[in-house]
N, C-alpha and C positions, 0 to 999 in steps of 0.2 A: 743165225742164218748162215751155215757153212756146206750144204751140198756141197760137194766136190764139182760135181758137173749142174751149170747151169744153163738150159738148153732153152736157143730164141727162137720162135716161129713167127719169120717174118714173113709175112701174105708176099714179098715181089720175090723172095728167092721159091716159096713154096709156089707161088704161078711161073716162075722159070722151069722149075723141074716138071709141073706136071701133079704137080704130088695135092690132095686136100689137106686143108688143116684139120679134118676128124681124122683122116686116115697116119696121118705125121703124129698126131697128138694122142690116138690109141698105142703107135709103136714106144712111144715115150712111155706112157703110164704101161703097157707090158712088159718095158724093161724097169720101172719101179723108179723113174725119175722124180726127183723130189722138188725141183722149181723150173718152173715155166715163165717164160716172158712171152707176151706178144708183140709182134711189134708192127704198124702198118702206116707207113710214112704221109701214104695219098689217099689212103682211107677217109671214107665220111663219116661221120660219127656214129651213125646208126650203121653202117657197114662193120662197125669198129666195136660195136656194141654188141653186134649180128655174131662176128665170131667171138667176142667173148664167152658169149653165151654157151656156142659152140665147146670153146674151151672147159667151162663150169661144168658141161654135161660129163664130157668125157671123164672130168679127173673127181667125179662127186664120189662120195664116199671114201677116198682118197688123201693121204697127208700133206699130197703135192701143194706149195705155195703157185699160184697164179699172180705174177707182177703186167700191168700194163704199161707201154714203154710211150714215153712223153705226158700223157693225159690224166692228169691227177683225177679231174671232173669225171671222165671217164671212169676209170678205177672204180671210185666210188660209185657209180650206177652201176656199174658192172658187179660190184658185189665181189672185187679182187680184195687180194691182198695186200700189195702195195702198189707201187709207181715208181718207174725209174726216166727220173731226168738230164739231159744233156746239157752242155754249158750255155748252148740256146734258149733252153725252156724254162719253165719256172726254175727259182733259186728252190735247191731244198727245203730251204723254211719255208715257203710259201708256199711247195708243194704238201708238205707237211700240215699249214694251215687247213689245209683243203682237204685232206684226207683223217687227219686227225692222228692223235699219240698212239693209236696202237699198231697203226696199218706202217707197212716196209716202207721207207724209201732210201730206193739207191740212186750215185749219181756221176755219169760219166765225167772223167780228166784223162788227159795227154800229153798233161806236163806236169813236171816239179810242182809248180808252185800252186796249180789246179789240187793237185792233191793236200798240199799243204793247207790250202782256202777248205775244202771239204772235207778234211780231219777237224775243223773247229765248228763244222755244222751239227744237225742233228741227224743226221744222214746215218742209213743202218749199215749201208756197204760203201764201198767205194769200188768202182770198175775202172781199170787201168786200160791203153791203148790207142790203137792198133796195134799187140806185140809183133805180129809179119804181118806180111801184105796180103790185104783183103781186098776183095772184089766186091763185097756187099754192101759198100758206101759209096754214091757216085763222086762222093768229095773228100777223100778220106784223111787222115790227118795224118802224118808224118809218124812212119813205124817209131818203136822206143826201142823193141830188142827184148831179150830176155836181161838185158843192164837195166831197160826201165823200168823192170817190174822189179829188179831188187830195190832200186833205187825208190820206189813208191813204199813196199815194204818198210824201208826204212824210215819213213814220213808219217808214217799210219800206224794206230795202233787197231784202227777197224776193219773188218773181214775186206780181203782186198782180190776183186774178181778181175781177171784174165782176161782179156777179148781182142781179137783180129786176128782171124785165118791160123785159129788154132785145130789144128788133127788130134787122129790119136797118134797121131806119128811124132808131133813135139809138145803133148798136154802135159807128158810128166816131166820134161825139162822145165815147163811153166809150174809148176807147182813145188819145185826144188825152186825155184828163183825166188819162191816166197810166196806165189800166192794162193790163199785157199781156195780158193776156186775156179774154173775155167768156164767161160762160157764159149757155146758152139751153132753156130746158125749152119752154113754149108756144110760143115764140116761132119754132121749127122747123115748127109745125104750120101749116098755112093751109088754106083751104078752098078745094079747084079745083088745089091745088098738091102735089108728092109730096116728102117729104121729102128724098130726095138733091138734087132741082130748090132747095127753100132754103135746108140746107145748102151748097149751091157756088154759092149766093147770099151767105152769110157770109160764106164763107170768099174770097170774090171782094170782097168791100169791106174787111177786113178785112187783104188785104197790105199 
C-alpha cells in the first residue's frame, strides 16, 4: 500500500467549494490516482453509503483502492477496501475484527507514542499529523513539523502517510522526511485549476 499521493474526499470541504464528489472523484481517476479515502464526519449512514456508491461507480474498472474513513461497518456494505481509523474510533484490531484479514486498515497518531502503540497493531498504514496547519479539522491536534514525521519514520517500520495541510508546494519536503505517502484533502482544490490538472501535479512531484 504505497501510492505516493493519497487523496481524501471529504463531503464538508467538497460542499465548502462547491465542487460534487462525482465530479472531484472523475478529476482523480483522470489523473490515475491510486487511493481514495472518503471521508464524511456528520454524514448518515445511508448518506454515507449513498456516496460510496457514488465513489465505486466512478473508479470501477479501475486499480484505485477506496478506503472509508471511521466506519468499518460501513466499509464493509460499502463493498471498500479498507477503513481508516482515528484514536477515537474503533482500535485497529477491532476495526480489523470487523472487516476481516484481507481488507486495509489504516490508523491515525500525533504523537510519539500513538505511533509507537500502532507499529505493534495490525494496522496496514500508519497516518502521521497534522504536519502544518490545517483548516479541515474543527479541533485539530497540535502540528508535529516535518521533525514529526522523521521522528515517526523512525518508530515505524510500516508504510507511514503524511496528512495536515499538505500542498504541492511542501509534499516533496514530506516525503524526504520519510514518509511514503502524502495525503491531500484541500490541498487538491485550487481556484482556476480542475482537479485532475492538480492531482497529476502531485503525482508529477511526487515520483
Amino acid at each position: 500500500m504505497r501510492p505516493r499521493l493519497y487523496a481524501i474526499a471529504d463531503a464538508g470541504v467538497l460542499a465548502a467549494w462547491g465542487i460534487s464528489l462525482e465530479e472531484f472523484a472523475r478529476g482523480l481517476r483522470a489523473a490515475g490516482v491510486g487511493l481514495v479515502q472518503y471521508r464524511d464526519k456528520t454524514g448518515s449512514p445511508e448518506e454515507v453509503l449513498r456516496a460510496a456508491a457514488v465513489l465505486r461507480d466512478v473508479f470501477a474498472g479501475t486499480a484505485c483502492r477506496l478506503i472509508l474513513n471511521d466506519r468499518a461497518d460501513l466499509a464493509v456494505l460499502a463493498n471498500f477496501d479498507g477503513v481508516h481509523v482515528g484514536q477515537d474510533d474503533l482500535s485497529p484490531e477491532d476495526a480489523r475484527r470487523v472487516v476481516g484479514p484481507a481488507k486495509i486498515v489504516g490508523v491515525s497518531t500525533h504523537t510519539d507514542e500513538q505511533v509507537r502503540a500502532a507499529e505493534q497493531t495490525s494496522a496496514d498504514y500508519i497516518a502521521i499529523g497534522p504536519v502544518f496547519a490545517t483548516g479541515t479539522k474543527s479541533n485539530p491536534d497540535p502540528v508535529i513539523g516535518l521533525v514529526g514525521v522523521r521522528h515517526a519514520r523512525a518508530l515505524t517500520t510500516k508504510p507511514l502517510v503524511a496528512i495536515g495541510g499538505i500542498t504541492r508546494a511542501n509534499a516533496r519536503s514530506v516525503i524526504e522526511a520519510g514518509a511514503d505517502s502524502v495525503a491531500a484533502i484541500s490541498g487538491l482544490l485550487a481556484e482556476g485549476e480542475s482537479v485532475e490538472q492538480v492531482a497529476r501535479d502531485f503525482l508529477e512531484l511526487l515520483r
